[in-house]
VOGU-3710 file (C-alpha; in Angstrom, 3 decimals, decimal comma):
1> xxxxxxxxxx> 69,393/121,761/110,669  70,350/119,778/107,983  70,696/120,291/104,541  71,182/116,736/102,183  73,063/118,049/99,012  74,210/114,022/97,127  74,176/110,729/98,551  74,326/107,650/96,947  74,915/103,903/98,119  76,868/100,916/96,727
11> xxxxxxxxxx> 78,957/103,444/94,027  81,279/101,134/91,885  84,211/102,619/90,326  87,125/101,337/88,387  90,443/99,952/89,682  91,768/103,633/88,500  89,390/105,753/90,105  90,911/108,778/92,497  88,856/111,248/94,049  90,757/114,379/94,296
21> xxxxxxxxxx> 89,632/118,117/95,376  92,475/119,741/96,926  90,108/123,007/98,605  87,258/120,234/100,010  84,286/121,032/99,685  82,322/124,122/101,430  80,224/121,144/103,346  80,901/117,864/104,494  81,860/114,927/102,699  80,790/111,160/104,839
31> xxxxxxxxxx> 82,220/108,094/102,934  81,954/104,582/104,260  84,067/102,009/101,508  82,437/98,811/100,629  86,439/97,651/99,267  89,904/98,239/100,515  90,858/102,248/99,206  93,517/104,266/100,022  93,357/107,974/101,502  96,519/110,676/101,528
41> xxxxxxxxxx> 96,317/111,434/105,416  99,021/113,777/106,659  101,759/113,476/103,847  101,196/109,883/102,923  98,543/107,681/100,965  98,068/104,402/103,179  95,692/101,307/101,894  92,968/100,866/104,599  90,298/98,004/104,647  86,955/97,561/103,336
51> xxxxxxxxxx> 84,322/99,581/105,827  86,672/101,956/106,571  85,035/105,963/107,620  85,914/109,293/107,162  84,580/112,360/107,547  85,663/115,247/105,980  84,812/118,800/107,076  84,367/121,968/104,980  87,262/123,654/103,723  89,144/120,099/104,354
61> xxxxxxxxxx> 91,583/118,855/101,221  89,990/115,390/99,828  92,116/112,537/98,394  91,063/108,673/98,011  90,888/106,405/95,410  90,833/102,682/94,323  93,823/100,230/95,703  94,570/98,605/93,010  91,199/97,051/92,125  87,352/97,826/91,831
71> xxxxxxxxxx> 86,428/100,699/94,534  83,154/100,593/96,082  81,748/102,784/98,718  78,724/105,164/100,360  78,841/108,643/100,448  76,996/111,646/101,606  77,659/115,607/100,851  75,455/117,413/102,969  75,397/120,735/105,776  74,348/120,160/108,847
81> xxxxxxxxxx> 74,851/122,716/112,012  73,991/119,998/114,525  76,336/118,965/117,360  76,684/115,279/116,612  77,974/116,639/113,287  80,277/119,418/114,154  81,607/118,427/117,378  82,270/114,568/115,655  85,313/113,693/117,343  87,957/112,434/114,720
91> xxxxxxxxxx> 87,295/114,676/110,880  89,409/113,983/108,126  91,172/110,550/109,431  89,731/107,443/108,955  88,457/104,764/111,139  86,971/100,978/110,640  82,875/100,385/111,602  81,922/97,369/113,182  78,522/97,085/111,408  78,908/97,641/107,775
101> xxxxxxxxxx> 74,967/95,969/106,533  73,552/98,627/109,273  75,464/101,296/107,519  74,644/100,507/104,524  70,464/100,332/105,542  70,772/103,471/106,838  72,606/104,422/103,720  69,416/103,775/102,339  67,013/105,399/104,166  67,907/108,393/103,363
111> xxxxxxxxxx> 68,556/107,681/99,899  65,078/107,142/99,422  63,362/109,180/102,401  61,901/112,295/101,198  61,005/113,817/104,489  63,767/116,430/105,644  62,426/115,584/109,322  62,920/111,685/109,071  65,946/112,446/106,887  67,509/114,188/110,448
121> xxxxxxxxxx> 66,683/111,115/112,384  68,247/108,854/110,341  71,566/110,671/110,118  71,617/111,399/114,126  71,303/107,734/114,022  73,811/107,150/111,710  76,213/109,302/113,488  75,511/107,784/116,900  76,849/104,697/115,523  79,533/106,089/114,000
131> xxxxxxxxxx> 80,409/107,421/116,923  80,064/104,145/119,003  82,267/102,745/116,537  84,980/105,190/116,712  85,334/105,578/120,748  85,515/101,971/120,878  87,602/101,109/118,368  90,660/100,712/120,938  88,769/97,632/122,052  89,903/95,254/118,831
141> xxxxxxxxxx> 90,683/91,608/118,483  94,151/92,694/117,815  95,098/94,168/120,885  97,015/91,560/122,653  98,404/90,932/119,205  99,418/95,198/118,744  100,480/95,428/122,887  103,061/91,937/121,952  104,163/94,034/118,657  104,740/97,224/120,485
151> xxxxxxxxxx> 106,946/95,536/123,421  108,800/93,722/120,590  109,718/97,353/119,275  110,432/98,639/122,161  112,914/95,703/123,351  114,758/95,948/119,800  114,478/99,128/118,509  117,311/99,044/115,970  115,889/95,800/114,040  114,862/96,623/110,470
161> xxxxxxxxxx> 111,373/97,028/111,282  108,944/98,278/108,637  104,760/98,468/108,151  105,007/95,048/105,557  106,644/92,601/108,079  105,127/93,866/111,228  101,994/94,063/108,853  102,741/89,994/107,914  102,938/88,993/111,148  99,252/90,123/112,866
171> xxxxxxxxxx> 98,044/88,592/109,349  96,244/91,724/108,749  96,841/94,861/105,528  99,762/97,210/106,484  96,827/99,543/105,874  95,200/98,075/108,054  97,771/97,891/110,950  98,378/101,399/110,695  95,183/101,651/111,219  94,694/99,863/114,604
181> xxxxxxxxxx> 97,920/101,387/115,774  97,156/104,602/115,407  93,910/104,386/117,470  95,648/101,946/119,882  98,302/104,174/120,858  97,662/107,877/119,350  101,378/107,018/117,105  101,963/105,606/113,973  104,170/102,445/113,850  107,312/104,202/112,751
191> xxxxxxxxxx> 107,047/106,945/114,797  107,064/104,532/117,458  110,042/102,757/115,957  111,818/105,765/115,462  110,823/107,354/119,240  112,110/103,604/121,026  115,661/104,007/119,025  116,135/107,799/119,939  115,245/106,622/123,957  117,695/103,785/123,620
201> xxxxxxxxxx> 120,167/106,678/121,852  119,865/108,534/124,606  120,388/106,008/127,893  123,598/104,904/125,747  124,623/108,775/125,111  124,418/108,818/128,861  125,623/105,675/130,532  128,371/104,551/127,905  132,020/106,225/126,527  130,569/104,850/122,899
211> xxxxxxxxxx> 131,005/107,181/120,095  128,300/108,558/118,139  128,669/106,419/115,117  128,395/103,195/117,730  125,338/104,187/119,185  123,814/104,910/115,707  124,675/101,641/114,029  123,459/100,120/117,536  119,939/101,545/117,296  119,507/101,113/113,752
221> xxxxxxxxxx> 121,102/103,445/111,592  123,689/102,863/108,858  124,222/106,277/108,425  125,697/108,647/111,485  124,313/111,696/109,611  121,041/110,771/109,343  120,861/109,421/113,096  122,227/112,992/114,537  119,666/114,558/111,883  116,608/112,734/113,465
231> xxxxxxxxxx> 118,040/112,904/116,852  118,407/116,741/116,772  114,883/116,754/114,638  112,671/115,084/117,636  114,928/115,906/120,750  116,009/119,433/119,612  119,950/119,350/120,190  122,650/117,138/118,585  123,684/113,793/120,321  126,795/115,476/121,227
241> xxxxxxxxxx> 125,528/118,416/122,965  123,273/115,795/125,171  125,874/113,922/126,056  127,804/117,082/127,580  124,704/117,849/129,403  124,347/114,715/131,094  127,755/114,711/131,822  128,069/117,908/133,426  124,822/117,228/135,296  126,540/114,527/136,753
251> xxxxxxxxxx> 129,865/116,301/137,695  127,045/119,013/139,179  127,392/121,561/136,881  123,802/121,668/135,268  123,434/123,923/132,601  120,314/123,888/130,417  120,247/122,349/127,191  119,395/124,607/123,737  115,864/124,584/123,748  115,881/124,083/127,740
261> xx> 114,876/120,119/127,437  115,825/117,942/130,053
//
């Protein structure tokens, strides 16, 4: 069953305009933009494209607003207890549609459609496309473009990489980017950034006599500190006490690290 509570098409708001309800709603919340927006995902607020969609669920905090400029979008508050609804798989994280005028017509519809019964058919339809859209949205026109990126990070790690060059160089939004690299590889850019210089940390923890503040400044960190606070933060031990490890793994005395890691 579903239950329509709003909807609306083609809403124009000013270059202000943020939509804020920190508890969500007690139903869900569809909105497809017509205009770049941005959206706090996680514990950051990222710009993301025109015909970007989200779907928030019940009980789900709600933050997006205008980038800069005139916001546009479609939106739809409404309950629904079917299983192309609930079992939707990606809620509250946003993802781009390949047919925005389809949408929109479908948007429509059920704008205008009075019949609860046709009302259900249009939104199984319009969730069967959203769907489409969101299982293959690994299949871009920027994946050679992302794969080339990625082996770039991975073969220099401790360059000064950040969203607004790599961003600059597909010719696409940072927004955008983090967009497509997200779905492409399930990681955000930085956390791959930051994942490629702890791996190159730890092959020079382990084959060289460097000290730690060498193998910090040579996978991108000016500060020691920080380096042996993110190492210890993703690998769960200090760059020191892997180093002993591997060491006395080698002589073949093996002992097990803090938290038991390899």
């Amino acid at each position: 069953m579903n239950q329509i509570y709003y909807v609306g098409y083609d809403a124009i708001h000013p270059d202000n305009f943020i939509y804020d309800v920190p508890e969500g709603f007690h139903n869900f919340l569809l909105i497809i933009t017509t205009t770049p927006a941005l959206f706090h995902i996680g514990e950051t607020v990222s710009e993301y494209p025109a015909h970007t969609c989200i779907l928030y669920p019940p009980g789900c905090p709600i933050w997006y607003g205008a980038a800069g400029r005139t916001y546009g979008n479609h939106w739809l508050r409404f309950a629904s207890d079917e299983s192309f609804v609930t079992n939707f798989p990606q809620l509250a994280m946003p993802f781009l549609i390949s047919d925005p005028e389809y949408c929109h017509n479908l948007f429509q519809l059920i704008t205008w459609e009075t019949s609860q019964v046709v009302v259900s058919q249009l939104l199984r339809i319009l969730f069967g496309k959203l769907s489409d859209d969101l299982l293959n949205a690994h299949n871009t026109r920027h994946d050679h473009e992302l794969l080339a990126l990625r082996r770039r990070i991975l073969a220099a790690p401790q360059l000064s990489w950040n969203i607004s060059t790599m961003a600059n160089d597909l010719h696409i939004s940072a927004g955008y980017l983090q967009l497509l690299y997200k779905q492409k590889f399930q990681i955000s850019c930085m956390d791959d950034v930051i994942n490629f210089r702890l791996f190159k940390a730890r092959d020079l923890l382990t084959y060289t006599t460097q000290s730690i503040a060498e193998i910090a400044e040579q996978c991108g960190y000016s500060n020691t500190e920080h380096f042996c606070r993110q190492f210890r933060k993703n690998m769960g031990f200090s760059p020191g006490q892997y180093r002993k490890y591997k060491q006395e793994k080698n002589r073949g005395n093996e002992k097990e690290l803090p938290n038991g890691s390899p």
